[in-house]
C-alpha positions as CSV (number, residue, x, y, z in Angstrom):
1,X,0.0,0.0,0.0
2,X,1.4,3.4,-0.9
3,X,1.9,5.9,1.5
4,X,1.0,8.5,-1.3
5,X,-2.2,10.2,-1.3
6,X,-3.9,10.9,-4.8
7,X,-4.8,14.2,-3.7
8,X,-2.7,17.0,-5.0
9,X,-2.0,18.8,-1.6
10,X,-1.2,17.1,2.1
11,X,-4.0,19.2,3.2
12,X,-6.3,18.1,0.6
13,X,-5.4,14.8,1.7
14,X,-5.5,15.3,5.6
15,X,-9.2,17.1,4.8
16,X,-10.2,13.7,2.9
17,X,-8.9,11.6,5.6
18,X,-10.8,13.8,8.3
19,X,-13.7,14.0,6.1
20,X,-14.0,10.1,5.8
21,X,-13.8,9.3,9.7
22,X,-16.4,11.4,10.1
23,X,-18.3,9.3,7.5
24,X,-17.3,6.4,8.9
25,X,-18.4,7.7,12.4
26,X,-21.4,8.6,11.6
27,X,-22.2,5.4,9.4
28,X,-21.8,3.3,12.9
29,X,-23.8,5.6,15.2
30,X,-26.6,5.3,12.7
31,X,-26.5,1.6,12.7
32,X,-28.1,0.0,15.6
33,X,-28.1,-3.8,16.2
34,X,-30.7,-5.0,18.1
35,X,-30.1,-8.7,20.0
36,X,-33.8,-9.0,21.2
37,X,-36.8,-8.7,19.4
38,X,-39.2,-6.1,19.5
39,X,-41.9,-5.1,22.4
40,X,-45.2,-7.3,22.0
41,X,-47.8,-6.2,23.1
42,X,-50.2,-9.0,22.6
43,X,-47.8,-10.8,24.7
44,X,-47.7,-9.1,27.2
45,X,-51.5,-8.8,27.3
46,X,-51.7,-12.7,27.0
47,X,-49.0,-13.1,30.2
48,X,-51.0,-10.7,32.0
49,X,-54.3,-12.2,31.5
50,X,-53.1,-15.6,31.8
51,X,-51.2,-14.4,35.5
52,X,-55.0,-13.0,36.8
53,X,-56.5,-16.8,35.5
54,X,-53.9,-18.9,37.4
55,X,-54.5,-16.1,40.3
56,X,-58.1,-16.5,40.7
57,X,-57.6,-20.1,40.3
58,X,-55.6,-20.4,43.2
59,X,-57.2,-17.8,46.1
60,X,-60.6,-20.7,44.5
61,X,-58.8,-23.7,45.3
62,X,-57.7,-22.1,49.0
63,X,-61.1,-21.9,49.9
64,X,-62.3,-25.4,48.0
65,X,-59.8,-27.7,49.5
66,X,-61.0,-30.7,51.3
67,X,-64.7,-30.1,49.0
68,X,-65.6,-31.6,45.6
69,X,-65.1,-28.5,44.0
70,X,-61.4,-28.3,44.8
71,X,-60.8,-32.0,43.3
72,X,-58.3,-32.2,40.6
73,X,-61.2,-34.1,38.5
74,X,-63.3,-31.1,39.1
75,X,-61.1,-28.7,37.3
76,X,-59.8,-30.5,34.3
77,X,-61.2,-27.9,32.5
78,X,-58.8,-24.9,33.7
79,X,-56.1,-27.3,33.3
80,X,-57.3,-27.5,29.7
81,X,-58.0,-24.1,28.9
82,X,-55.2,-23.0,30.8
83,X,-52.7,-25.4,28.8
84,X,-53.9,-24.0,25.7
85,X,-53.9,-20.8,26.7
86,X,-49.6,-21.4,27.3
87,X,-49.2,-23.2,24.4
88,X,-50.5,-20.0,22.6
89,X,-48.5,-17.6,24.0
90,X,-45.5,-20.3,23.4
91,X,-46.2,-20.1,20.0
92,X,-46.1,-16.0,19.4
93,X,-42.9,-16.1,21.8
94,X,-41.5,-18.5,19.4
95,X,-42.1,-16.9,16.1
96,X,-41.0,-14.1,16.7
97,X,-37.2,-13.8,15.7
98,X,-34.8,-12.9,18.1
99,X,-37.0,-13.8,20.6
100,X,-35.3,-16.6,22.6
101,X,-35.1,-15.2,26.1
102,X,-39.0,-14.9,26.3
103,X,-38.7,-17.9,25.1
104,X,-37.2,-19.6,27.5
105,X,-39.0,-17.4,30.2
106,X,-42.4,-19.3,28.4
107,X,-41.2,-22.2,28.6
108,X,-40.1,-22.1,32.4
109,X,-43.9,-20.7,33.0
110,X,-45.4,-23.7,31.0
111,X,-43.0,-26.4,33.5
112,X,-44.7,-24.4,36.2
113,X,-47.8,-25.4,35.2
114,X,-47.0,-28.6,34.9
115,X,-45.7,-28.8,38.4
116,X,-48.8,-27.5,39.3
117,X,-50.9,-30.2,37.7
118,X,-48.9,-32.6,39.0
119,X,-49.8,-31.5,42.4
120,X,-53.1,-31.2,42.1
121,X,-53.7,-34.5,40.5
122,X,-51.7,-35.8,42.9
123,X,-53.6,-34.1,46.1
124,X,-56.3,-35.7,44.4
125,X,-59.5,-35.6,46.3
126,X,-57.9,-33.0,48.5
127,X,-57.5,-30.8,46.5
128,X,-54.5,-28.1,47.1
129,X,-54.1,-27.6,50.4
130,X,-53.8,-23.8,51.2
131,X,-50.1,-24.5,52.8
132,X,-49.3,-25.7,49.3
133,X,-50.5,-22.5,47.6
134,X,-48.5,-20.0,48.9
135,X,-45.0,-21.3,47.0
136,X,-47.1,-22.3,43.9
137,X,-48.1,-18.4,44.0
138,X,-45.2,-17.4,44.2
139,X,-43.3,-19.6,40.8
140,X,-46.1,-18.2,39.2
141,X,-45.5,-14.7,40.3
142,X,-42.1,-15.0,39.4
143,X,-42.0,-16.5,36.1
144,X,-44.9,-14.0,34.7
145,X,-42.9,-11.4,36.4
146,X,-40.0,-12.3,34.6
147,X,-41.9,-11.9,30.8
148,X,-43.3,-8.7,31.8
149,X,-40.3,-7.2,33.2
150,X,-38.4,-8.3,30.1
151,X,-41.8,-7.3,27.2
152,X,-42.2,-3.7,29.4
153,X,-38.0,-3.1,28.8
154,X,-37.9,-3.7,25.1
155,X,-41.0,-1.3,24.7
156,X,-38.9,1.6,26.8
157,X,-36.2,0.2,24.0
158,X,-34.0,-1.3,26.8
């Protein structure tokens, strides 16, 4: 490479040197790369509506356990609707490119509802006890807490 410049003056040349870093600079704070996807707010919607279902759900069971209306066979239906419900929001999450942290954070809340089943079915005619809904709330809390924390800071472009 030839240290020559094919300007006809240094300064010309030291003004075309100047004159392209400031190109340059300005090419790469225009550019932004983003790593996550963009807010959603049907998403977030669907989280919170979903959070206020599994809510209710659980100050009901408090007061049904020990009755036939707190029995797991008694509520396949939420467990249904519910499921589906997840498996919805699952699917947005994961269509959406550069989406994989809400993703994940979907997929932890769907195990959580597992777990929950689990229990219940296996409480069985007890239904859940209320000393078993207090941590249950709390996952819940967490992992819905989690997807809205994350969907509130890419809408304030965080």
């Amino acid at each position: 490479i030839s240290n020559r410049c094919a300007c006809r003056s240094q300064k010309q040349c030291t003004q075309a040197a100047v004159l392209s870093l400031l190109l340059c600079s300005l090419i790469c704070v225009s550019c932004s790369v983003k790593f996550v996807s963009d807010y959603d707010e049907a998403l977030d919607s669907q989280v919170t509506a979903l959070h206020t279902k599994i809510e209710t759900f659980l100050i009901k069971m408090g007061g049904e356990s020990g009755t036939k209306a707190g029995e797991y066979d008694s509520n396949l239906d939420f467990y249904a609707e519910t499921e589906a419900q997840i498996s919805t929001i699952k699917m947005r999450a994961e269509s959406t490119p550069k989406n994989e942290l809400t993703t994940k954070q979907v997929t932890g809340l769907e195990s959580t509802f597992n777990k929950l089943e689990v229990v219940h079915k296996k409480e069985a005619e007890a239904g859940l006890k209320p000393n078993l809904i207090a941590p249950i709330r709390s996952s819940f809390d967490s992992e819905c807490t989690a997807i809205t924390t994350l969907e509130l800071a890419k809408k304030r472009g965080q």
